[in-house]
N, C-alpha and C positions, 0 to 999 in steps of 0.2 A: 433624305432630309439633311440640310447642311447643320455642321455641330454651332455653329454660332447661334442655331434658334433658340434651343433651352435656353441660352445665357442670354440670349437678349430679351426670351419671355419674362424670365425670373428678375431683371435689373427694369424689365418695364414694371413689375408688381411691384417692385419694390419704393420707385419713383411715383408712382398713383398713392402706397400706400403711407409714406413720407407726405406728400400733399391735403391729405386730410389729418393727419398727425397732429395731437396737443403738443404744447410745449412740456417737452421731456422734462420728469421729474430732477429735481439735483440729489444727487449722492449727500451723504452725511460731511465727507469730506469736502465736498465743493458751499456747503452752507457753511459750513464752519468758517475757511476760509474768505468767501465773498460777504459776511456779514460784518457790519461794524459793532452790532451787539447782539447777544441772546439770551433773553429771559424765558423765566417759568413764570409761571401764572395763569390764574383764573379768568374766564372771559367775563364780564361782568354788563356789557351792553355790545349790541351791534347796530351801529347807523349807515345808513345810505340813501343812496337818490339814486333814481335811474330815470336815461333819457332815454328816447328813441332818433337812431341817427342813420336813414335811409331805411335798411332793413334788420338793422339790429337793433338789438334793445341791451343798453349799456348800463353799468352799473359800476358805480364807484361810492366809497365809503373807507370806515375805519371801525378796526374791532379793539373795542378798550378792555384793556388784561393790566388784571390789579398783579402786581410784581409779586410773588413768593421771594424769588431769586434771582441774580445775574451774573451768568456764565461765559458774560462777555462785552468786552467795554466799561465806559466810565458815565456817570450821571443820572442813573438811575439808581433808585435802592427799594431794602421793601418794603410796600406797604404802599409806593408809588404807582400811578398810572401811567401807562404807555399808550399810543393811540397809533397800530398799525395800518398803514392804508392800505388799500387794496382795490384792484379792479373785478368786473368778469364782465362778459358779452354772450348774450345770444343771438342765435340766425333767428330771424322772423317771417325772414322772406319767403316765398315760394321754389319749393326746387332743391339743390343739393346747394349748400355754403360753399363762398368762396374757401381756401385755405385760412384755418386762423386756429388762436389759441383761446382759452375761453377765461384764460385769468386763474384768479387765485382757488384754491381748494379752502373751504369757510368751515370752521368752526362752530356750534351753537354756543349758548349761553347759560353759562354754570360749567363749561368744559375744563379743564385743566391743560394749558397749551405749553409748547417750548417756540420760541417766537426767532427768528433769525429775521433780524431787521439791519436795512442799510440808511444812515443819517444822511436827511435830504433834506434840503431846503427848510427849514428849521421842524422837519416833524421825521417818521420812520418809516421809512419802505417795508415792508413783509416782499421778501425773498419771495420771485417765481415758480415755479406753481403751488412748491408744497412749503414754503417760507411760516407756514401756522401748521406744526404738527400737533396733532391731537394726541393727549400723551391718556389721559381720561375723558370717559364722557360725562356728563350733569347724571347727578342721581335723577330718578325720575322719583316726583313724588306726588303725582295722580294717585287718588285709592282708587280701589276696585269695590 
C-alpha cells in the first residue's frame, strides 16, 4: 500500500469534517479584542421573528440585558439597556444540510450575561457564536 494513503485518508476526514463544522468559538482574547464594548448584565426580555427561507427556518432578534456593568467602551452605563442582536438558522429541509453555521449560542431570561458586542449601524452586534456568555443562570422559582 502506498504511504500517501493514511495522509490522504486522514486530510479527506478532516476536509468532510470542516464541512459540517459551526462556526468556531472565539477565544476570550479575540472577544476582547474584536468587540467595541462589553457589558454585564441581566437578560431581562428576548424578541425575535422567524422566517422560512427555502429550507431553513431563520431567526433573527435581540436580547435586552439591563447593564450591571461595562468593561468596555463608552455610552452605556448602569442600570441601562443594551439591545444585542442576533441571528440563528435551522435545516428543515430533507437530507443532510448544506455547510452552515447556526448563529448565535442564546441565553434565557433572568440569566446574568457578559455580552461582547460590535457598534453597528446605530444598535450592537453580539459577537459570533459565543458573543452572549452565560456567566449565571435565572434562579428557578417553580415550587414543587
Amino acid at each position: 500500500m502506498p504511504r500517501y494513503l493514511p495522509i490522504a485518508f486522514v486530510a479527506l476526514v478532516a476536509v468532510c469534517a470542516a464541512a459540517r463544522a459551526e462556526i468556531a468559538p472565539q477565544t476570550p482574547e479575540q472577544l476582547l479584542a474584536r468587540s467595541s464594548h462589553i457589558a454585564v448584565g441581566e437578560v431581562t426580555a428576548i424578541y425575535s421573528d422567524q422566517t422560512t427561507s427555502g429550507d431553513w427556518l431563520k431567526t433573527v432578534g435581540v436580547v435586552e440585558i439591563r447593564v450591571a456593568e461595562l468593561d468596555k467602551g463608552d455610552g452605556l452605563e448602569s442600570g441601562d439597556a443594551v439591545y444585542a442582536r442576533f441571528w440563528r438558522q435551522q435545516w428543515r429541509g430533507e437530507g443532510n444540510p448544506p455547510p452552515f453555521g447556526s448563529g448565535h449560542r442564546l441565553p434565557e431570561k433572568g440569566d446574568t450575561v457578559r455580552v461582547y458586542l460590535n457598534q453597528n449601524n446605530g444598535g450592537y452586534d453580539a459577537l459570533l457564536p459565543n458573543g452572549i456568555e452565560v456567566i449565571s443562570k435565572a434562579e428557578d422559582t417553580t415550587e414543587e
